[in-house]
Structures are given as C-alpha cells and as structure tokens.
N, C-alpha and C positions, 0 to 999 in steps of 0.2 A: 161078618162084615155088613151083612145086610140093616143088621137090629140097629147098627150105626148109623145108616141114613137120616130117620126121623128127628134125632140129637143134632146131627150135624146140620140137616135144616131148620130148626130152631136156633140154630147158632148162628147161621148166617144172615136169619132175619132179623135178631138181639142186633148183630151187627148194624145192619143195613138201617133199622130203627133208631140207633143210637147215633148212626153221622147224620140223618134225616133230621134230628133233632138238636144240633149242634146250634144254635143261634145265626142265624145272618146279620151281615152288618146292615145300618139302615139303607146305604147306596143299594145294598142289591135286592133288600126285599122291596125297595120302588120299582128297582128296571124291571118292570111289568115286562114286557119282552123279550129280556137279557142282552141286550145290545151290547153294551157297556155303556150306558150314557143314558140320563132324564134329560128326559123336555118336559117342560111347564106340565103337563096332563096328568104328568106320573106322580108330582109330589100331591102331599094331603095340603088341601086349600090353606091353611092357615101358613102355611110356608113359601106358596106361590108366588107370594107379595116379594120374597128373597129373593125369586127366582135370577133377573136381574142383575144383582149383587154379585152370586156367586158365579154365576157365567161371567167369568172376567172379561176371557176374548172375544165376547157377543159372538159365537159361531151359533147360538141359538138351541144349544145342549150346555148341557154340566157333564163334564166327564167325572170318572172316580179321582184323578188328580184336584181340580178344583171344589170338589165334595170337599177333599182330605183335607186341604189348603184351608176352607175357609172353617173346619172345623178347629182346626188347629191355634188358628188367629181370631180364634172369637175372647173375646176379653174374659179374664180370669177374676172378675168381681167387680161389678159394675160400680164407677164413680158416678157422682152427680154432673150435672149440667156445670160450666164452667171451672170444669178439674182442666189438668194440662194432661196431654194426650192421651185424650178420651172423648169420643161421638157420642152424638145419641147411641138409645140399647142397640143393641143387635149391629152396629156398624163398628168395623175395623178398625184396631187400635191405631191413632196418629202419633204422628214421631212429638217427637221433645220439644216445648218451645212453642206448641200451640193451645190457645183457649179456646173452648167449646161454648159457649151459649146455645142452646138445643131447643129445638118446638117453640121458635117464636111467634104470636099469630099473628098472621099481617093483613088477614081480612079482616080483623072481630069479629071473625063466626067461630069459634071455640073448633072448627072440622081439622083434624089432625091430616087431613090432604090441603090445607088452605096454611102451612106453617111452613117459619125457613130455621135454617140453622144457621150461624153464626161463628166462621172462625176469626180467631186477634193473636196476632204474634205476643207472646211475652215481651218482648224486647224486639221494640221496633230501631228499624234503622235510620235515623233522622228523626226531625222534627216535625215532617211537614204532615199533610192529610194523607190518609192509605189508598190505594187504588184496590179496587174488587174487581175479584173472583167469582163469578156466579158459575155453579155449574146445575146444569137441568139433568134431569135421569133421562131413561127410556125405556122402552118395553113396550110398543107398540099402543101408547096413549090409554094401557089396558092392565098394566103391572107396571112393577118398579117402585122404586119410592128413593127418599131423600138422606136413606144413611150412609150410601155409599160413597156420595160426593165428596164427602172431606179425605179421604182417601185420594180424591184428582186434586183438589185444592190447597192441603193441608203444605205438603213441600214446596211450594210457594209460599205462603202464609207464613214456614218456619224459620224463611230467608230475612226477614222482620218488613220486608219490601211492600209487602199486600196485606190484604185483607181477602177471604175467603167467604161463601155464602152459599149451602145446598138449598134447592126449592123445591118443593112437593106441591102438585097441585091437583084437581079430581081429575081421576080419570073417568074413563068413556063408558064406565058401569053407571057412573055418577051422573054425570054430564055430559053433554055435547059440545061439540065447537058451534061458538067460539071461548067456550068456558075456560080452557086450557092456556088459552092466549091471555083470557083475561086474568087469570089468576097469578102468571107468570108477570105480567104488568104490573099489578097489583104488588106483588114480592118486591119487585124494582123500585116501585115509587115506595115502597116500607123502610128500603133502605136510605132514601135519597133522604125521606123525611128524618130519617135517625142519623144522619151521615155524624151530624155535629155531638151528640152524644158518645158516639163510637170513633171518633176522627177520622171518618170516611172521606172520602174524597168522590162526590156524588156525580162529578164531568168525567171520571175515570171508571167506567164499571163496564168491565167485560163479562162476556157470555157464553158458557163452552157447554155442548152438551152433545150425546151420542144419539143415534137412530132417532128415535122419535123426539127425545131431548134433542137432536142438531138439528130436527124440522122446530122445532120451538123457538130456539137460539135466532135459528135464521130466520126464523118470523121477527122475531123483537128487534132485528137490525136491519127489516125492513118495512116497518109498519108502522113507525112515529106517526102519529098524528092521524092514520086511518078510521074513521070514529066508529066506525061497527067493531071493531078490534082493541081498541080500547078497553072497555067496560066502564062498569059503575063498581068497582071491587073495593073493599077498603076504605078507611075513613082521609086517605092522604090523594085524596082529587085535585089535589091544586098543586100536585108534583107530575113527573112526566114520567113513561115509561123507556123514555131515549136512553140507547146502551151506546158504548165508547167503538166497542167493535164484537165480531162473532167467528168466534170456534166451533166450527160445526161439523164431528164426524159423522159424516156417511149420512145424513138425513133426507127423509123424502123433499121433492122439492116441488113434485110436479102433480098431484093426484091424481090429475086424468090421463098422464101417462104412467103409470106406475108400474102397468101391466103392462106395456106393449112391445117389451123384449121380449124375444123366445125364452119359455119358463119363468114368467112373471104373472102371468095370465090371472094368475091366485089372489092376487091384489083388487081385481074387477068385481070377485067373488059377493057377494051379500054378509057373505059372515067374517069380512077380510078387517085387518086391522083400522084400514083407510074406511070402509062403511060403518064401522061402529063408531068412528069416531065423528063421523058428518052424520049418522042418521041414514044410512040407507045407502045402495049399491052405487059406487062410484061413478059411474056412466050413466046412472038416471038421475044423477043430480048434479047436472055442472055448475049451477051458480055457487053451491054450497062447499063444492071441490075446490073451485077455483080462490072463491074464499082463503080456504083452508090451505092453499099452495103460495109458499114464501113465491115462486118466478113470476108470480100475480101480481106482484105489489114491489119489486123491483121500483125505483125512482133516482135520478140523478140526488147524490148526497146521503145516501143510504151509509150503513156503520161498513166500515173496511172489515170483510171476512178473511178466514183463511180455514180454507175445504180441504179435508183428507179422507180418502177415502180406497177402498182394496179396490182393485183391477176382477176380482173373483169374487165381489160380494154376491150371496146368495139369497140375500133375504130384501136388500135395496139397492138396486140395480146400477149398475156405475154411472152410465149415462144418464142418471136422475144430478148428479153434483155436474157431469160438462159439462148440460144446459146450462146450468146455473150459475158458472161461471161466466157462460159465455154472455148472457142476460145481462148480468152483473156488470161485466165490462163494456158491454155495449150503450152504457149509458154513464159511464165514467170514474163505476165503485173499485173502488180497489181491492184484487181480489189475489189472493194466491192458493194454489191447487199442487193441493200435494197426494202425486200417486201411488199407494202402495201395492206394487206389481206382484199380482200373484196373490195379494190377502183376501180373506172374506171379509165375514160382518164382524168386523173390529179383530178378526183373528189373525195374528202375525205381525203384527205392529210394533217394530222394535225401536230404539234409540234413535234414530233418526226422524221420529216422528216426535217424540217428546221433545227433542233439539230444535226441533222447528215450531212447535208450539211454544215453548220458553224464548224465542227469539223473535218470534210474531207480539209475544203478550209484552217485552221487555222493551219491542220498539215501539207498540200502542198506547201500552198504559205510563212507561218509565223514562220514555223521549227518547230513549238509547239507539246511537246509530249499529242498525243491521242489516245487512245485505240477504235481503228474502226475496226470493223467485220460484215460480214456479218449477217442479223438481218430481222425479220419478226414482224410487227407489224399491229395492226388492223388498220380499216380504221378510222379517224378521231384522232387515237391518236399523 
C-alpha cells in the first residue's frame, strides 16, 4: 500500500493541474477580486470606453448577466452606415424601420468625440417635419460614448413619429468645462442647420440623457443664450442651441452640493468625477462649480423638464434632482418629477418610467393631450 502513495499523488496533482487549467471565461478572468461583478478598473482600457453601455441599469458595475446580455446582442456582421437596423460598430442591434447615418461631424474637427449619429424612420408618418430625439450618454463626463443612444431613441424613431440623434462629445481626459457644453450645443445647432435636408423639425428637438448625460441635457434646457456656455464650436454660429424640452435621469444638478449628504462626501474629493471635470477640487472652485451646475442658471422660460430619478441612488444623491425641481418651479418652468422609490443609479426602472417618458415626449414634441404629474412609483414597476 504504501509504494501506492507516491502514484496516487502524482495523480491527484495531474488532476488539480488539469481543472487549473481549464480556460476562464473573460467576466471572470477580469473580476480581479471575485465579486461577481466589474467596475470600470477591472476591464483592459480599450473596453472601458463600453463600460457605460453594458451597465444598462447604471448601478455602477456590470454583473455576469449584463456581460452575457451584451455579448449576445452585439451584431453578427457589421453593416455600413445608413443600413436599417444597425448603429455605429460596437452598438446594439436597432429594431426594424430604422436608418442609421453614423459619425457625423458637427464641429469640423475630424475628433470622433466631436460627432453625432443620426436616426430616420423608413416610413414616416405624415408629411410634415420630424421632431428629435437627442440622447446625451454618461459616465461621469469621463467614459461612455455615443453607441448606445440609438438603443433609447430608436423605438421612437420606429414609430415613423420622430427623428432620433446620439451625441458624443470630449470628455474631461480631453477637456474641461465648459467644453462639454459647448460641444453638446454645437451637435444641436448641426442639426438645426441640416433640419431641412433631413426633414427635421428644428423648434421640436428634445433632450434626454442619464447621469452625467441628464447634467448636460439639463444644462442645454437652461442655458439659451448664456455666452460663456455657448461656445465658438462648429461652423453653424448663426443657429441656436435652444432645445424644445429636457429628459433628465438622475443628473448632477448642484456641484457644490454634491457631497453634502451622508455618504456623498466622495464627490468633494480631488480626484471626483465633479473636479475632473471643472479642473480642480469642488469646493476650491466655486465660480467654476457654479458655472458647471444647471440650478445656476435656472431663468423664467427655461425648456419644460421632466426629472426621474431612484429614491436609493448611490452614485447621485436624490436630493440633487428635489432642488432642482424646486428651483425650476419657483420661477415658473414647468417641471415634472418622477420618483422611482427604492432604485438606484438608473437600477430598477420599470414600465412606468418609460410610460411617462413617452407621454412627456408625446405631449412636448407631438401636441398630444396627456395628463402628466408629478408621481412616485416603486422600483421595477
């Protein structure tokens, strides 16, 4: 029995050797710490830019579900630019019925963070000029990009009712504010300038964007006309950046409060998403905060918003949208607020939020009578 020993452990190191070396799938050779779940840190840089995308419910990870999901759904053979449903590369396949025009540049600087994308119903309904769709990304004015938007815009767009438009602009590795603002304007007046080529409808162009996207959004529906915010972007200067109205989930609103909730304090920080993107620690730079915060620039006559946001966001604080509301109304904009009780950062946000979105967008841009008010609803419903 004994002379057995040394075989039998060679045999069970063969073993132990052999499941050791069975292949990992990519989700787990990133989860650096085995969580179940990447944050931005764990993928390799060139994928980071996704990051965004594939966290659908903005809780600020990718679980192995949303990994699987978007591995699943990434397109089987890439069409060109203006195929029907199909995005730019790397963004999710669009339903039926919609046109892509993709990397348009709307500054002439040839910068593939200075381009929009373009969607057109095959088969519009009616005759008349289309109302737009703009949707802004997010990711903390630091990631993200512009392929995902057709994916929020497109089932609109397929309805033949609208027109659709993702915008990519530099982020805060690039630039500073007010860069981000300006380029977003710049996108705006690109369309207004092309409305007539595309049969746009240039007095109809709404604005919908998430986290650092609904601080943008909500900038452009309060910032007509503020000339530091402006810019010089683009060669269509003699058009305006005026939007119809603003969809704005969960967006910063207030910089120099960002941090002043319990467990928010992170936002003050130097290396926080809010100081990379003004240049320096939030609280040592209040003009440039203040700047930088849509509740800054509040004015009677401002684009009618409509705010949703989780009661349990962890990443931007719920009390960042009351104010903003409250702002909003107190000088006569018309605002509705919609709470999703119990979600985080964009996680949990069921049918009742898209209802209300399609019912906001259908009485702003389509004349359509709807009864919208302000409304609390659980998470997931």
């Amino acid at each position: 029995m004994k002379s057995l020993l040394p075989a039998l452990s060679l045999l069970s190191a063969f073993v132990s050797l052999a499941s050791a070396q069975q292949p990992a799938s990519p989700f787990d050779r990133r989860d650096a710490n085995k969580d179940g779940k990447l944050v931005r840190e764990e993928l390799p840089e060139p994928l980071r830019k996704n990051f965004d995308r594939v966290d659908t419910n903005k809780d600020g990870f990718i679980s192995r579900e949303e990994s699987e999901a978007m591995r699943q759904n990434l397109p089987q053979g890439q069409k060109g630019p203006g195929q029907k449903g199909q995005g730019p590369k790397g963004s999710p396949r669009l339903p039926e019925g919609v046109k892509t025009i993709a990397n348009l540049d709307y500054a002439g600087s040839g910068n593939p963070r200075q381009a929009l994308d373009l969607f057109l119903p095959e088969k519009r309904e009616g005759e008349g000029l289309l109302p737009v769709i703009v949707f802004i990304h997010g990711g903390g004015w630091q990631g993200g990009d512009k392929n995902g938007g057709g994916a929020k815009v497109a089932p609109y767009v397929a309805t033949g009712k609208f027109a659709g438009a993702s915008i990519a602009y530099r982020l805060s590795s690039e630039a500073q504010w007010p860069s981000q603002i300006h380029d977003c304007k710049a996108a705006i007046r690109w369309l207004k300038a092309h409305a007539k080529e595309y049969q746009l409808d240039p007095e109809r162009i709404a604005v919908w964007g998430t986290s650092a996207g609904g601080h943008l959004v909500a900038m452009l529906g309060v910032s007509d006309g503020v000339k530091d915010l402006e810019g010089e972007i683009g060669p269509h200067l003699d058009q305006t950046g005026k939007v119809s109205c603003v969809v704005d989930f969960f967006g910063p609103t207030d910089m120099l409060t960002m941090g002043k909730d319990p467990g928010f304090d992170k936002h003050n920080a130097a290396d926080s998403a809010e100081s990379k993107l003004i240049g320096g620690p939030v609280l040592e730079n209040p003009d440039k905060a203040k700047s930088a915060s849509p509740i800054e620039h509040v004015t009677a006559g401002d684009a009618p918003h409509l705010i949703v946001h989780g009661s349990k966001d962890p990443t931007v604080a719920y009390s960042q949208s009351v104010d903003y509301e409250k702002r909003l109304e107190s000088v006569g904009v018309p605002a509705i607020f919609l709470t999703v009780e119990g979600a985080g950062h964009g996680q949990g946000f069921g049918k009742s939020v898209s209802d209300m979105v399609t019912a906001f967008l259908e009485k702003q841009l389509l004349g359509e009578e709807r009864e919208i008010e302000d409304k609390t609803v659980k998470a997931g419903e």
